[in-house]
DRENROPA-369881 format. One record per residue (C-alpha): residue number from 1; residue in three letters; chain; x, y, z. Coordinates in Angstrom, 1 decimal, padded with zeros to 4 digits. Example, Ala and Ser with C-alpha at 12.3 -4.5 7.8 and 13.67 -1.06 7.14 Angstrom:
! residues 2
> 1;ALA;A;012.3;-004.5;007.8
> 2;SER;A;013.7;-001.1;007.1
This chain:
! residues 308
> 1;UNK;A;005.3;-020.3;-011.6
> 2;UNK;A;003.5;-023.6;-013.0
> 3;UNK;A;001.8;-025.2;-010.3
> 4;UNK;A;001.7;-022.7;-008.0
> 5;UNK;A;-001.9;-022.1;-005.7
> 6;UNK;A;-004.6;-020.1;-007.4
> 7;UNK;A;-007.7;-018.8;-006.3
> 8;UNK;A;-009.6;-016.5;-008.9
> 9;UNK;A;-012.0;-013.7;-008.0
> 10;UNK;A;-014.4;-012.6;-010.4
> 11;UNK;A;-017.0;-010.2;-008.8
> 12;UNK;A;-016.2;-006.6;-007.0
> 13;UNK;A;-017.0;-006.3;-003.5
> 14;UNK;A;-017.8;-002.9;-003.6
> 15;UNK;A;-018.1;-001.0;-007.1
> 16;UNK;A;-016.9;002.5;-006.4
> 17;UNK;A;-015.2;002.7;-009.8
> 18;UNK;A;-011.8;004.5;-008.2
> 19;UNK;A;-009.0;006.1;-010.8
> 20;UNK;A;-006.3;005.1;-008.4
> 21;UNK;A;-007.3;003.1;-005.6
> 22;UNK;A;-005.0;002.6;-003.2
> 23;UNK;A;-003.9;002.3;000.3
> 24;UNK;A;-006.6;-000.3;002.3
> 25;UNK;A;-006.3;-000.4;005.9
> 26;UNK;A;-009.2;-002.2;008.0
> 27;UNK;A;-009.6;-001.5;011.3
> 28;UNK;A;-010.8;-003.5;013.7
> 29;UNK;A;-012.5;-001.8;017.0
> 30;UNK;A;-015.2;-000.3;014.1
> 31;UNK;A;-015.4;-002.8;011.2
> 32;UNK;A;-014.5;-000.2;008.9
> 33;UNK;A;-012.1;-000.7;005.6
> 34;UNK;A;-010.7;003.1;004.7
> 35;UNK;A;-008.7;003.4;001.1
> 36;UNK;A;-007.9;006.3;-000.9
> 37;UNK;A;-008.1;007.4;-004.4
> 38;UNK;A;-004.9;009.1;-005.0
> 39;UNK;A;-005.9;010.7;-008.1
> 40;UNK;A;-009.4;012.2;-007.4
> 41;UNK;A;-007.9;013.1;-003.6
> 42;UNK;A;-010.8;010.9;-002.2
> 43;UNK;A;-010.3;009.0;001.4
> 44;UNK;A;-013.3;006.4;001.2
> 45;UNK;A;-014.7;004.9;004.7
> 46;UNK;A;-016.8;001.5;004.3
> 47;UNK;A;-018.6;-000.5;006.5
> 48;UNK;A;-017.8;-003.6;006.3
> 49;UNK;A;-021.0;-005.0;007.9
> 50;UNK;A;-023.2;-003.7;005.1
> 51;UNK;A;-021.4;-002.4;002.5
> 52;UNK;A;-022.6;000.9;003.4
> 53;UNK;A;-019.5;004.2;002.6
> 54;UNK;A;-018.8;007.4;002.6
> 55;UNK;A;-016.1;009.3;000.8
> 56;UNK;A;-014.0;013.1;001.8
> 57;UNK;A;-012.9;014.7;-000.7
> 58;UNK;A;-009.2;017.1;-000.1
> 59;UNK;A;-008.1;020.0;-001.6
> 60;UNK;A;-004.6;017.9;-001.8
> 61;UNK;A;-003.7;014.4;-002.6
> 62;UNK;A;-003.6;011.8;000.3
> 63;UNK;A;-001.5;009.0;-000.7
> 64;UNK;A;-001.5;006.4;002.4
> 65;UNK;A;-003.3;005.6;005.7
> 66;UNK;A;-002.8;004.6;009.4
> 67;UNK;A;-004.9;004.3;011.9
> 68;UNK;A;-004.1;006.0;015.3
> 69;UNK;A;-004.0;004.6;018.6
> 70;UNK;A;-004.3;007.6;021.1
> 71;UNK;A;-006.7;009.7;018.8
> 72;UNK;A;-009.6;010.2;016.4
> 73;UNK;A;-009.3;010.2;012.9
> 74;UNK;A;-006.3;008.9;010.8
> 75;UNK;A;-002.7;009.3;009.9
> 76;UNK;A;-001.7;009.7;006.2
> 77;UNK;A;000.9;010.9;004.1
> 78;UNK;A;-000.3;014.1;001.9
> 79;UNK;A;001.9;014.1;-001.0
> 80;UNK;A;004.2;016.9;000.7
> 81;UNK;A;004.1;015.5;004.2
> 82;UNK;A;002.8;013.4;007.6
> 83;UNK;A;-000.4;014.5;008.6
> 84;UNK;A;-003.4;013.1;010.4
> 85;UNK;A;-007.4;013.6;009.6
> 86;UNK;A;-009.4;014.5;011.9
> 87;UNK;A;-012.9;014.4;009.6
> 88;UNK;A;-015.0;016.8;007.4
> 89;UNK;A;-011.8;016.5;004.6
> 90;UNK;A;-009.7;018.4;007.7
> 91;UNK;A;-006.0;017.9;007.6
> 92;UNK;A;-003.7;019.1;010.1
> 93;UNK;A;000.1;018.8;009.6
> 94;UNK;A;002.5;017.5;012.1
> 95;UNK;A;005.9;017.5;009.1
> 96;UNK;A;006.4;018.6;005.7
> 97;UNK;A;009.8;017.1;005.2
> 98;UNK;A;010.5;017.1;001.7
> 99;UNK;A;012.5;020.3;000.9
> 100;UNK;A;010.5;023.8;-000.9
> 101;UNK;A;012.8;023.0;-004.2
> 102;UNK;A;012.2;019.6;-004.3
> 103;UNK;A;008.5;019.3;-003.2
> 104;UNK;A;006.7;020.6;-006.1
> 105;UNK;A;008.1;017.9;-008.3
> 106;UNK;A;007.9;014.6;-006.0
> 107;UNK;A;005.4;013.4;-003.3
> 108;UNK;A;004.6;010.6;-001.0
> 109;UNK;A;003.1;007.5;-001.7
> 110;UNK;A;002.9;004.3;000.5
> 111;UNK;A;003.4;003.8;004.1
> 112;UNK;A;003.0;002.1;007.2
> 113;UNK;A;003.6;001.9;010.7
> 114;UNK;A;005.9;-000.7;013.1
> 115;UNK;A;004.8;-001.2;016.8
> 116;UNK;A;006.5;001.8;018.3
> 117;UNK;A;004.0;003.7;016.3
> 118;UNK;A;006.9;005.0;013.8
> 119;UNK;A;005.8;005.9;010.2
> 120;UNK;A;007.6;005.1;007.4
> 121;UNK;A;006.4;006.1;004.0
> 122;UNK;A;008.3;006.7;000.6
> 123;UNK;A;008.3;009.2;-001.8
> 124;UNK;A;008.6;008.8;-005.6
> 125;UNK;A;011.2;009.9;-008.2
> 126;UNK;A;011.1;012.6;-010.8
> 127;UNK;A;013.3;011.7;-013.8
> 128;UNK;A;013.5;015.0;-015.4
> 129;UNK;A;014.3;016.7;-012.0
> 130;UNK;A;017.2;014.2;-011.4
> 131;UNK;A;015.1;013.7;-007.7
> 132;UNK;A;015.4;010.2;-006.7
> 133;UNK;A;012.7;008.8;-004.2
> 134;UNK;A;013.3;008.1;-000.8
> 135;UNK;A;012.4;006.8;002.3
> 136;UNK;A;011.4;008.7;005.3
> 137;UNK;A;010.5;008.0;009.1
> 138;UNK;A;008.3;010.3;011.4
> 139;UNK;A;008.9;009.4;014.8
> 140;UNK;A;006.6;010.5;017.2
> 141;UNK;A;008.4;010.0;020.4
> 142;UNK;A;010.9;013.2;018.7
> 143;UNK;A;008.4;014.5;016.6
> 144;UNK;A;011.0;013.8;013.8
> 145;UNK;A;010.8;013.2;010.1
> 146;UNK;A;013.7;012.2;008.5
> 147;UNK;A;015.1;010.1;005.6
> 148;UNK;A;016.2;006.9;006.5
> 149;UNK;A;017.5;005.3;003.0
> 150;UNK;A;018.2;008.1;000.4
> 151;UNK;A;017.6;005.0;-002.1
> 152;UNK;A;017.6;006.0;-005.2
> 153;UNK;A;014.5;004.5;-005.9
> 154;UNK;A;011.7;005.1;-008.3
> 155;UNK;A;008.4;004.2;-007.2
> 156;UNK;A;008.6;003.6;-003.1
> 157;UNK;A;005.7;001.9;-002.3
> 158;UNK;A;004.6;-001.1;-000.5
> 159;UNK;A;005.8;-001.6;002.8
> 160;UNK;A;005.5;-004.3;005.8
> 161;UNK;A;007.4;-006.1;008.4
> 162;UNK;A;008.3;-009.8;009.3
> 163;UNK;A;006.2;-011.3;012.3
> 164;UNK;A;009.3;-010.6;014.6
> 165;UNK;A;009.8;-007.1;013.4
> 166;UNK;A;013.4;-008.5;012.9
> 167;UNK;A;013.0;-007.7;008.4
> 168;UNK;A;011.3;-004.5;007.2
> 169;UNK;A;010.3;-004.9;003.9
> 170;UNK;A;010.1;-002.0;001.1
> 171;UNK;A;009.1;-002.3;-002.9
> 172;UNK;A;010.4;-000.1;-005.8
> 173;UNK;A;008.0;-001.1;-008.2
> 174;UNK;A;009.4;000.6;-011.6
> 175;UNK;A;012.6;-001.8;-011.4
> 176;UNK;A;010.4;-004.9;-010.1
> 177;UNK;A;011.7;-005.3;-007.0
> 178;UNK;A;010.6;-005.8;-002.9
> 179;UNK;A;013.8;-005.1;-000.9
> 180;UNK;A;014.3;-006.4;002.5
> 181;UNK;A;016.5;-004.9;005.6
> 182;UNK;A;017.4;-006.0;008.8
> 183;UNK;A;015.1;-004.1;011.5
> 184;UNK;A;015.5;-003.1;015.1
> 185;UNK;A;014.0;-000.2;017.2
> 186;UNK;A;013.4;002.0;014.0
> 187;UNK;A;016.6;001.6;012.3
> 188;UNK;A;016.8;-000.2;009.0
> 189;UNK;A;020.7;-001.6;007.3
> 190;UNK;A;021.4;-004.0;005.5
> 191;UNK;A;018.9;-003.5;002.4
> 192;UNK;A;018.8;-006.6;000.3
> 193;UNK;A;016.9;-007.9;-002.8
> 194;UNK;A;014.1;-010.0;-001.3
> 195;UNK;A;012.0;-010.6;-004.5
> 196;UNK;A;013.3;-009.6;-008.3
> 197;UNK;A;009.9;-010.1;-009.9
> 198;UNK;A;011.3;-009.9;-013.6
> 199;UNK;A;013.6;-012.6;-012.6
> 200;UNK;A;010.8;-014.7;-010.7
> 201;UNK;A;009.2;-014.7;-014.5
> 202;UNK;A;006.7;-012.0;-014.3
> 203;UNK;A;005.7;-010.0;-017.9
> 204;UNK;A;007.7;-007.0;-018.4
> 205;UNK;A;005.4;-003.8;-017.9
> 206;UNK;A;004.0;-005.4;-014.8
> 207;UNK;A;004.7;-004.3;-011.9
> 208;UNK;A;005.3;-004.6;-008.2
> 209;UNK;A;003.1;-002.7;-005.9
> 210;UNK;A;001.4;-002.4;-002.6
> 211;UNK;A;001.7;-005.6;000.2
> 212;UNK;A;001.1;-006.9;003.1
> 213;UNK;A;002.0;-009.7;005.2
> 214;UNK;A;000.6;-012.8;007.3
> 215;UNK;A;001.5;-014.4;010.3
> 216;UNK;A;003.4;-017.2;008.5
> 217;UNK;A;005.5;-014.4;007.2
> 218;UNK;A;004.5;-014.6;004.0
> 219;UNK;A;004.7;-011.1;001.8
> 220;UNK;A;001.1;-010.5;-000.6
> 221;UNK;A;002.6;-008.7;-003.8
> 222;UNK;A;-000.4;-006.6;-005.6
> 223;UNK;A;000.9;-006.7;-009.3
> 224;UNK;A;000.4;-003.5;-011.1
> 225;UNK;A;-000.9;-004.4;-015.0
> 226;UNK;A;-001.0;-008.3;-014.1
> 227;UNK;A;-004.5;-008.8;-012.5
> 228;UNK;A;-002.9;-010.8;-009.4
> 229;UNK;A;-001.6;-010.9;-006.1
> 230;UNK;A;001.2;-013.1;-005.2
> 231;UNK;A;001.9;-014.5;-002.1
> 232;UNK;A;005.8;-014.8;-001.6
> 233;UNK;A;007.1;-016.8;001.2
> 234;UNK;A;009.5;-015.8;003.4
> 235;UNK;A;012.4;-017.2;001.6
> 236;UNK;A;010.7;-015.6;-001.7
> 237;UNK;A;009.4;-017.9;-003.4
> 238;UNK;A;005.8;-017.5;-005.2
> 239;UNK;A;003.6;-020.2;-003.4
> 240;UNK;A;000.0;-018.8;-003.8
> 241;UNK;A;-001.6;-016.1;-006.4
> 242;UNK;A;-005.1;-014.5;-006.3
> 243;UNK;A;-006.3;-013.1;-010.4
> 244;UNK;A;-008.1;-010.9;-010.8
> 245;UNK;A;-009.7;-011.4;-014.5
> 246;UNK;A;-012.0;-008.6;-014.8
> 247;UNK;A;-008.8;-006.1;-013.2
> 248;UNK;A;-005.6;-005.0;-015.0
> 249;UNK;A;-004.0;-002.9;-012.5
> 250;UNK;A;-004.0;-004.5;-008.9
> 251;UNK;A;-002.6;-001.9;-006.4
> 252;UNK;A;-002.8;-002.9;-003.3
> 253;UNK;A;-004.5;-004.8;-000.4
> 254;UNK;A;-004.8;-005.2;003.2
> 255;UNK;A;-006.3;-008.2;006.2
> 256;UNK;A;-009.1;-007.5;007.7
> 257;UNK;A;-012.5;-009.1;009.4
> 258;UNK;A;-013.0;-010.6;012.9
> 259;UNK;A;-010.5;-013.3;012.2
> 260;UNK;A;-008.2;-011.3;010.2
> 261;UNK;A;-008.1;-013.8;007.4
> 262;UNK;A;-010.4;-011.8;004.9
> 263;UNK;A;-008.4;-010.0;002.3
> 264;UNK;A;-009.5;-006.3;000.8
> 265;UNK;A;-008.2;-004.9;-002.4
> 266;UNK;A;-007.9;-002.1;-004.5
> 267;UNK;A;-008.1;-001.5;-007.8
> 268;UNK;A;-007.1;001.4;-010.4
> 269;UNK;A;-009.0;002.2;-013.4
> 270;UNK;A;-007.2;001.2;-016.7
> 271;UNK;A;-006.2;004.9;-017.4
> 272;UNK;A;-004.7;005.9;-014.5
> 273;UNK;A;-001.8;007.5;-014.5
> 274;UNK;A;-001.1;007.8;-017.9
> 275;UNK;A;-002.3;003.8;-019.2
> 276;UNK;A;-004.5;002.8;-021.9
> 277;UNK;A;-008.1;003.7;-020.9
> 278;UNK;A;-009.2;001.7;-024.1
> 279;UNK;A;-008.4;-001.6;-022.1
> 280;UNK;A;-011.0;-000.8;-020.0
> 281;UNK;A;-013.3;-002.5;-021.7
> 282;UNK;A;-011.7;-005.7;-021.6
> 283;UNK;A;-011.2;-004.9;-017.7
> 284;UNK;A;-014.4;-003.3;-016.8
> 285;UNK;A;-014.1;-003.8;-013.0
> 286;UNK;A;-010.6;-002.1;-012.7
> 287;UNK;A;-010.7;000.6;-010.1
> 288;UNK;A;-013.5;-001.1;-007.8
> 289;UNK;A;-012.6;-003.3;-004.4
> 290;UNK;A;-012.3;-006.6;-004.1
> 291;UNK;A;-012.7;-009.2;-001.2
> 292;UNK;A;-010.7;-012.2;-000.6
> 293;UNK;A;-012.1;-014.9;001.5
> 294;UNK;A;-009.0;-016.5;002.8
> 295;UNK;A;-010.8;-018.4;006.1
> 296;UNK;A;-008.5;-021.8;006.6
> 297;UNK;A;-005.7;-020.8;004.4
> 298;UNK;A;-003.9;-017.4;005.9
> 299;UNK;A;-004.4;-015.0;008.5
> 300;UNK;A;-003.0;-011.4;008.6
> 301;UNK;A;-000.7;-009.8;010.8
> 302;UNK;A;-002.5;-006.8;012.6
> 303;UNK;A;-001.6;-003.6;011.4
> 304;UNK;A;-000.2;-001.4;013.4
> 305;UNK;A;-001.4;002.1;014.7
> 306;UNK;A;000.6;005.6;014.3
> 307;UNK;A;001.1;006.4;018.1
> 308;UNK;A;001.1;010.3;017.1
């Protein structure tokens, strides 16, 4: 990775000191960033303009967003099911897929929508269960949730599309890799190893973890225990990293501003989900948001809505 393109980012944007932030979606008609703290069942909702946010707080876990096209409110993933918010920490369910013997033991975690308005969002494995994750798809033209690669995988998580919507793009971040499949009209085939992280010469216990993806096709990595985000091209090769030195666990991040070449990330707090909160001391901004100024070098693709 010598000689790669670095850019380093020192301050928070916005110091809201998450466990597990996660999730950033921006969206555009109201300047407003919306991420979630999976952990404290928090959806926060920021102005962009002035820094000024609010936070709902769930009785369950939300573990994703979307915005919605012919609605109010947003589309998430609970950890049992699709869903949408409709504000005042409401949620009203449109599918609970995963099955009564299964669901107290897994749940969803990141997702995303393609421009039909089709989510997709994984769930996560439970080793002493023997209960693999998976991915699902909620269509809302059948009002349909199904699973759509039975995997196994461990961690589903980060999730995008090519510019052409012709490669769909999924990570499994406990075995440190992004896969990529062939794409067309909601169907997925032909899953592939797009990026082996490990074998790209990232540190062991670091891990791959939410993304997104610019109009040059390039796929942002948010590394999980490495303080970065890697830009991949579209052949998968590392060509640009943003570090993070006052972060250990990068989670995820998302485009956003009025010309979609501003970056937003989230953070998590060095003891989340079962790390060393002793390290926090030596990362004291892990678990606050971060904003990457990326005018002249990348723009983002826009994200799409859930059409349900």
């Amino acid at each position: 990775m010598a000689g790669k393109r670095e850019l380093v980012v020192e301050r928070p944007w916005l110091m809201v000191g998450c466990t597990l932030g996660e999730g950033p979606i921006y969206d555009p008609s109201s300047s407003l960033l919306h991420f979630v703290d999976i952990s404290e069942n928090k959806v926060f909702h920021v102005n962009t303009t002035n820094l000024e946010f609010s936070s709902e707080y769930f009785d369950e876990t939300i573990s994703c967003l979307a915005l919605r096209s012919n609605a109010p409110g947003l589309a998430c993933t609970t950890a049992q099911g699709f869903a949408v918010l409709t504000g005042n920490s409401r949620i009203t369910y449109i599918s609970k897929p995963i099955s009564p013997e299964k669901a107290p033991f897994t749940r969803f975690n990141d997702g995303g929508c393609d421009s039909k308005g089709r989510f997709f969002a994984g769930t996560i494995y439970n080793q002493e269960r023997g209960i693999p994750g998976q991915l699902y798809r909620y269509d809302p033209s059948t009002m349909i949730a199904e699973v759509v690669d039975e995997g196994p995988f461990t961690d589903s998580n980060g999730l995008g599309w090519s510019p052409d919507e012709k490669t769909f793009y999924l990570t499994d971040s406990l075995v440190n890799k992004i896969y990529a499949y062939d794409y067309h009209q909601g169907k997925i085939e032909n899953r592939r190893v797009f990026v082996n992280a490990l074998e790209k010469g990232f540190p062991k216990g670091t891990y791959c973890d939410g993304l997104c993806v610019d109009i040059e096709g390039g796929v942002w990595s948010a590394r999980w225990g490495d303080s970065r985000i890697v830009r991949f091209t579209k052949e998968g090769d590392v060509d640009f990293q943003v570090l993070f030195p006052t972060v250990l666990n990068v989670t995820s991040c998302c485009f956003g501003g009025l010309n979609n070449d501003q970056m937003f990330v989230t953070t998590a707090h060095c003891g989340a989900v079962g790390g060393d909160a002793s390290r926090q001391k030596q990362y004291p901004d892990s678990g606050h948001v971060f904003l990457v100024d990326l005018s002249g070098l990348f723009k983002g693709l826009k994200r799409h809505p859930f059409m349900g």
